[in-house]
N, C-alpha and C positions, 0 to 999 in steps of 0.2 A: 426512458424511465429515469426518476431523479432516483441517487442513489443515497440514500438515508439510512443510519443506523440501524433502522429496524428492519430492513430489506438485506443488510448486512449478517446479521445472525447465524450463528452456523449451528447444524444439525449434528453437526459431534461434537460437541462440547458440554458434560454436566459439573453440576453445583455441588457443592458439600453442604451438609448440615453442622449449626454450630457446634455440637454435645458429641459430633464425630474426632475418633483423636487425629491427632498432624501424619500421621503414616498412611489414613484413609486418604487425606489430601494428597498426599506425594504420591499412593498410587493411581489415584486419578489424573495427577500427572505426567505420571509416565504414558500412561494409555494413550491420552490425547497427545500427547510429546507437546507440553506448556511448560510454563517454568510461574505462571500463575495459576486460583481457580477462585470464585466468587463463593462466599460462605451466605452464603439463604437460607431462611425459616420460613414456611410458607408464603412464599414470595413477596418474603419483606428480606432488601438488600441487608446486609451487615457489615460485607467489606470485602476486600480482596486479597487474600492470601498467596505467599510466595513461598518456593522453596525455600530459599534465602533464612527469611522470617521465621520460618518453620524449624530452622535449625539452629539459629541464634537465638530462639526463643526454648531452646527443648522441646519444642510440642507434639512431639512424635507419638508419645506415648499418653498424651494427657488431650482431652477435649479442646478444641481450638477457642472454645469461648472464654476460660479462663484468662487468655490474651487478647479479647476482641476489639479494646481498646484501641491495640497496637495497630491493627488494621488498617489498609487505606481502604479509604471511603471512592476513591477515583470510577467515574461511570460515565454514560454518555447518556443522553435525551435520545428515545426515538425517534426524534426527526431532524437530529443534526446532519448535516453531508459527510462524505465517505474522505473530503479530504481534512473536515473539522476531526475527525476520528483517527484518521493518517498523525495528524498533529498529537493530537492527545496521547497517541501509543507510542510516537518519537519519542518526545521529551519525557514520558514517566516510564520510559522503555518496557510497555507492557507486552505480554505476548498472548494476553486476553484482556478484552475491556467490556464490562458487561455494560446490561442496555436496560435503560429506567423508564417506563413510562409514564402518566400525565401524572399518575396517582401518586407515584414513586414508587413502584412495585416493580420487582425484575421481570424481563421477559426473554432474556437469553443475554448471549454473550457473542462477541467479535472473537476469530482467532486470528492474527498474523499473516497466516498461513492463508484464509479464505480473501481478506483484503488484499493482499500481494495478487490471485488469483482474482479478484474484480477488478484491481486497478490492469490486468493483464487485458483483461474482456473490456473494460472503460476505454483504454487507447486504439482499440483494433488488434493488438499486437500479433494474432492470433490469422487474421485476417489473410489472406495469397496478394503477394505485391513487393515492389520496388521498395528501395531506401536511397533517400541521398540526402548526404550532409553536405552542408551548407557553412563556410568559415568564414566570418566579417566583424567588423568592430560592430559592439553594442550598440552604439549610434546611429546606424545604418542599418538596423532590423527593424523590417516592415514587414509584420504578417500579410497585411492586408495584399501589397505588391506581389510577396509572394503567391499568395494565393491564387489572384489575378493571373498568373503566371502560368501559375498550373492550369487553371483553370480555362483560359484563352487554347492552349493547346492539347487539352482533350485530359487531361488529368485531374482525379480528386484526393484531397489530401484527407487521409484518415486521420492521420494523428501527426503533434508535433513534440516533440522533446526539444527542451534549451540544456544546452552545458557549458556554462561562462568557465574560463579558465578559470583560479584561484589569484588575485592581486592583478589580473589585468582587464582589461577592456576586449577580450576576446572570445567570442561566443560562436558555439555549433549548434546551429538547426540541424536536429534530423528529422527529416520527414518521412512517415511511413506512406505511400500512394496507393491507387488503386489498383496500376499495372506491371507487369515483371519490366516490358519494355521500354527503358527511359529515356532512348536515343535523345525523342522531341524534346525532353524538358530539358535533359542537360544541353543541348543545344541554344534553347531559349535562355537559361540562367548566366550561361556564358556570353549573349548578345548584349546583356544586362553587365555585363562586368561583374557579377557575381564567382566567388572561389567554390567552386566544385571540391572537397575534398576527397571524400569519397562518396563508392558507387554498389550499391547491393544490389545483388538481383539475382543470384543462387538461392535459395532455398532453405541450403544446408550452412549458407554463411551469412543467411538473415537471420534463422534459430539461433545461431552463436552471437549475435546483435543482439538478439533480443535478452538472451539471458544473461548476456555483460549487463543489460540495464536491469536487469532484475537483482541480479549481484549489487549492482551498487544502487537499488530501492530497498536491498536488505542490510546493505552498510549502514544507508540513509537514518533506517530506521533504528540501527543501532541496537541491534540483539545475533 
């Protein structure tokens, strides 16, 4: 399944109405635990309100439309991809981003919180199996070998993460596989002259892998 905006939408997240005051807003944020929430009038968009906004404007006590101006307009297309959407809540560091249809009319909202949890289900992460990272200059990455690799000796690869160092030419594949057992691969990658760095295949020390890389998809995304 292609993973698009509108497939994205999460099921706990509601809207405000403009003529509501900024206190209705905040507690709808606390509820859902956002730090945004989308101000709608019969599902015609108007904008998207923040805490933030909300208190540097006073609007606590006064209907949020007297400031709608102020507003961002920021949204997604229903049929944009889950990583065009990843993008868009980085950089306007949203922690909802609502979702517009052909018409332009709202049909829900992204949280954070459910992306981080499909991009979890999008890798396997979730999936019973091995980890090996993989250490070599940038130059010298071939998925396709690797794969090759795995694949010649009884192995499929679920999913791949890159981590380039920061100012160098040094880059870690990790691979998530399909089995606990990696005897064969790390033996074949090392026939390859390939650098083994490290080796997962506990259970309780791939959970803790995987949520280092959730931590730092929540750095990423900068909220």
């Amino acid at each position: 399944m292609i993973l698009i905006a509108e497939k994205l939408i999460s099921d706990g997240i509601a809207s405000v109405y403009s003529t509501e005051k900024g206190q209705k807003a905040l507690n709808r944020m606390d509820v859902f635990r956002v730090s945004h929430i989308p101000v709608v009038n019969d599902n015609r968009y108007l904008g998207l309100v923040s805490d933030k906004l909300i208190y540097d404007l006073n609007l606590t006590e006064i209907p949020l439309e007297t400031q709608i101006d102020k507003f961002e307009t920021t949204h997604a297309h229903k049929e944009q991809h889950i990583f065009e959407v990843a993008i868009l809540m980085y950089k306007l560091k949203l922690s909802v981003l609502p979702v517009l249809d052909d018409d332009h009319y709202y049909i829900g909202a992204i949280t954070l919180y459910d992306l981080a949890r499909r991009f979890a289900k999008l890798f396997s992460l979730q999936e019973i199996g091995g980890v090996v990272v993989l250490e070599m200059n940038t130059n010298n990455y071939s998925l396709t070998e690797i794969s090759q690799l795995a694949e010649s000796n009884g192995y499929r690869i679920l999913s791949v993460f890159l981590d380039r160092k920061p100012g160098t030419q040094i880059l870690d594949v990790i691979l998530k596989l399909d089995k606990d057992d990696l005897s064969a691969l790390i033996q074949a990658f090392m026939r390859y002259n390939y650098t083994v760095k490290a080796v997962y295949f506990d259970q309780s020390i791939i959970s803790d892998l995987y949520m280092d890389r959730y931590d730092q998809f929540m750095k990423f995304m900068n909220l």
